[in-house]
Every structure is written in structure tokens, then in C-alpha cells.
N, C-alpha and C positions, 0 to 999 in steps of 0.2 A: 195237212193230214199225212199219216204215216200207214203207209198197206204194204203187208207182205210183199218183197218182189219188187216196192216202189224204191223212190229217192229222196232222200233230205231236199226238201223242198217244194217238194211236188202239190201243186194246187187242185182241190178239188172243190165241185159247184155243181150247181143245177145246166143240166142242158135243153136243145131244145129234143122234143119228141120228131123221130123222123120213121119211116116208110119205103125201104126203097130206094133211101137216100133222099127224100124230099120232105121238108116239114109237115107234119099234120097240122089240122085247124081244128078249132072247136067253131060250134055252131055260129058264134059271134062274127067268127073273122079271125080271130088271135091266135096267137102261135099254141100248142100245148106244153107244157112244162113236165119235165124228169125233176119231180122234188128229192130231197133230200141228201143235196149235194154229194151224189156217188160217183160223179165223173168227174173222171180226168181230164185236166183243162189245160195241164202245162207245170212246166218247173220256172221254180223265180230265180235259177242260178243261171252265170251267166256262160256262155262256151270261153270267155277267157275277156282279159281287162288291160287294158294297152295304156299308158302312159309316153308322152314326147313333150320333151322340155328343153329351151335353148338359150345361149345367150347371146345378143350381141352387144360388142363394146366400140366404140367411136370417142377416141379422146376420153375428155371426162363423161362420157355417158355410159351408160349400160340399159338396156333392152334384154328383157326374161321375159318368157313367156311358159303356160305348161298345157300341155290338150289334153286328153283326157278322154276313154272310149271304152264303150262297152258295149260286144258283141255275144247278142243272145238271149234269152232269157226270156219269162215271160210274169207278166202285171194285172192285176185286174183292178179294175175302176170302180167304186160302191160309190163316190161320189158322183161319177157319170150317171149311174141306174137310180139312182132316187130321183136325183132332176130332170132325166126325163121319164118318168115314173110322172112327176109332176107339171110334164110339158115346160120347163124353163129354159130348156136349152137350145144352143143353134141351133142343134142336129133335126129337134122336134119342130122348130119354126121352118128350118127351110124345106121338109117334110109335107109341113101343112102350104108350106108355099107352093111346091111343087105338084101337089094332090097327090102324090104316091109315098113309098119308102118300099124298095124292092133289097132282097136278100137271098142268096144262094137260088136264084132264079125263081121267086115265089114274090109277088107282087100284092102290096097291100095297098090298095084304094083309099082316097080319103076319107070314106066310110069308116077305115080299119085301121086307121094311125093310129087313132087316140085305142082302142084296146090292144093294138102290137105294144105300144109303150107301155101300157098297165098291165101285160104281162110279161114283159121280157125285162120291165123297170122295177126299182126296188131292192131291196137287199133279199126278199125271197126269190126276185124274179130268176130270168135264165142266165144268169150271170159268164156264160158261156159266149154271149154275145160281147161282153165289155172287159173281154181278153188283149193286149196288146203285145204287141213288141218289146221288147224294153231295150234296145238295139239303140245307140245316142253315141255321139263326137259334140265333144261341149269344150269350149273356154274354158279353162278351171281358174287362171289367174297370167293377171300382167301387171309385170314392174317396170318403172322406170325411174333410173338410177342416176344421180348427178354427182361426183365428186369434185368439191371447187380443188383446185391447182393447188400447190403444196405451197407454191411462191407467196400466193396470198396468205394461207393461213399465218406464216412465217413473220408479214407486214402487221397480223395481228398483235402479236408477241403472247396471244392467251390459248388459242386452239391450235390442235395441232392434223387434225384431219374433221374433214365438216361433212357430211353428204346427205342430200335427200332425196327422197323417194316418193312416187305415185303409187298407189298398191291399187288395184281393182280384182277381185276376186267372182270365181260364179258369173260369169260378165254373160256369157247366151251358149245358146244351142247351135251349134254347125248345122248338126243334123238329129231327126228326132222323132222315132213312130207316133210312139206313145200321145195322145192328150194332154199329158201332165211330165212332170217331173220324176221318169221311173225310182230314183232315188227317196221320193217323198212316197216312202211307206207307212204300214201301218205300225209296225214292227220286224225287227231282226231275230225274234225268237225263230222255234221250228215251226208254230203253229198257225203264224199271220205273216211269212215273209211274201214279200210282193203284191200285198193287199191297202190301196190307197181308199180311205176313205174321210174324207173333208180334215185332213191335214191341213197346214199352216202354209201355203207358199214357200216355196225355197227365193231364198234373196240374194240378191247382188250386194256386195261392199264396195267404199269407193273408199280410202284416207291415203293420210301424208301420214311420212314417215321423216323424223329428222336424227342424227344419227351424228355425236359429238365427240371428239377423244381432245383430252386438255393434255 
């Protein structure tokens, strides 16, 4: 959303109802909810984007690598809040495992799991809760480089440089607040940036490369 005085980016959601600075309850147990997404949750921009990439060479090899980091910024999870909206996830099993799930100092019994999750889960729910980080240092990609010796090619009489390559791209996460993938949003428009919701996994590549001059 866009509000007078805001920023390009800036996410807005339901929060929860507080007191005092302490959540309120309705009669049930369950947290109460601020509908109508008017609060400010956060911006999906990031405070700055860092890139480091190197190479080394040994003989006929080469070694690339490139890292990749992103400081700031903030995400929210609608795939998080449905599933445990519908108790399918870790968070809600090791919950019920534990008999509790406590939050800014307000303790919800195993009485009160199963309606904190139905109302803080959901895409209407407090979506204030399923705000993250989006702060990550990730692998982006690694090559590994062979150039056979010129002497050989030479012994050929048909190629005149030969070289192959390992390419693995996306390979992991150094480090990572977020649940998910901060980059697997919902969209880069103005209106959904930083909003993940049952997106496609992001993937890893693995291939050869072969690389011929006659």
C-alpha cells in the first residue's frame, strides 16, 4: 500500500489488538485482531545489496565463485498463516507438543493453541505475526574451470582450445532469517512486494559446460 508520508514498499496487515502494550483476548483464549489491514508492518526494500565474487587459477584450472547478500528489509509469509491456520505445520505440532506457544510475554495453554492459530492464521488472520527478516548471505554460484594445455590440443591437429566447466548455481543459504526464500515473492509490482504466498520453490542448477575453438 501507498499513504501519504509512507514509502515505496511499505507493507501493510492486520495486527494484533494490544492494551498497554500487552495483547488482549477474547473470551475463548485467542488473540484479538485489528482488521482491515491498516498497519504498518514494514518495508520490503532492502537497507543495501552486497555482492563478492573471486577467482582462482592453478595451472589449467580456475575456481569462481560469487556470494551474494542482502541487508534489511522486511517479508511476510501468507503460506506460513494458512498452514497453520490449518495446524500442518512444525511450528503448530511442536506447539501442541509442548502444551504451550507463548509470545511477547502472553502464554497460550494447550487449551488455546488450536484458536491462537485460527486467529492469527489465514490470510485474514494477524498477519503481523508472520513478518520476517529478509536479511540472507547465500551462494549465488560456483564454477569450475579446466583448460586442457595447448600442447595437447596442438597433438590434435583439429581444436585449438578445449575447456570445461562445472556450473552449480543457487547452491544454499550461508545465512537466513526468513522461513523461506526472501526472494520468492509474490510480486515486484508496488502493490505485493515482499508478500510470499505458496510460490514455486527456488532451485538449485547443477550442468557441464564444454567450450570448443577449432
Amino acid at each position: 500500500s501507498i499513504k501519504e508520508g509512507g514509502s515505496l514498499g511499505d507493507i501493510y496487515g492486520n495486527a494484533f489488538v494490544r492494551e498497554n502494550g500487552k495483547i488482549k483476548l477474547n473470551e475463548d483464549g485467542s488473540p484479538l485482531v485489528k482488521t482491515g489491514n491498516n498497519d504498518y508492518l514494514g518495508n520490503a526494500n532492502p537497507d543495501c545489496l552486497l555482492g563478492w565474487s573471486n577467482t582462482f587459477t592453478y595451472k589449467g584450472f580456475s575456481l569462481y565463485f560469487l556470494i551474494d547478500a542482502r541487508v534489511g528489509g522486511d517479508v511476510m509469509s501468507l503460506t506460513q498463516a494458512v498452514l497453520d491456520q490449518n495446524g500442518v505445520t512444525k511450528a503448530t505440532a511442536q506447539a501442541r507438543d509442548r502444551g504451550y506457544i507463548e509470545y511477547e510475554g502472553t502464554r497460550f495453554d494447550e487449551n488455546h493453541i488450536k484458536p491462537f492459530f485460527k486467529s492469527v492464521g489465514g490470510r485474514n488472520g494477524i498477519s503481523e505475526y508472520y513478518m520476517y527478516d529478509a536479511t540472507n548471505l547465500r551462494l549465488r554460484e560456483v564454477s569450475l574451470n579446466y583448460t586442457f594445455p595447448k600442447k595437447w590440443m596442438q597433438k590434435t591437429k583439429v581444436l585449438k582450445d578445449l575447456q570445461l566447466a562445472f556450473v552449480a548455481r543457487n547452491l544454499c543459504f550461508l545465512y537466513k532469517k526468513a522461513p523461506f526464500d526472501p526472494d520468492l515473492v509474490l510480486s515486484t509490482g508496488n502493490d505485493n512486494q515482499g508478500i510470499e504466498v505458496f510460490g514455486m520453490p527456488t532451485t538449485r542448477s547443477l550442468g557441464f559446460t564444454v567450450k570448443c575453438e577449432f
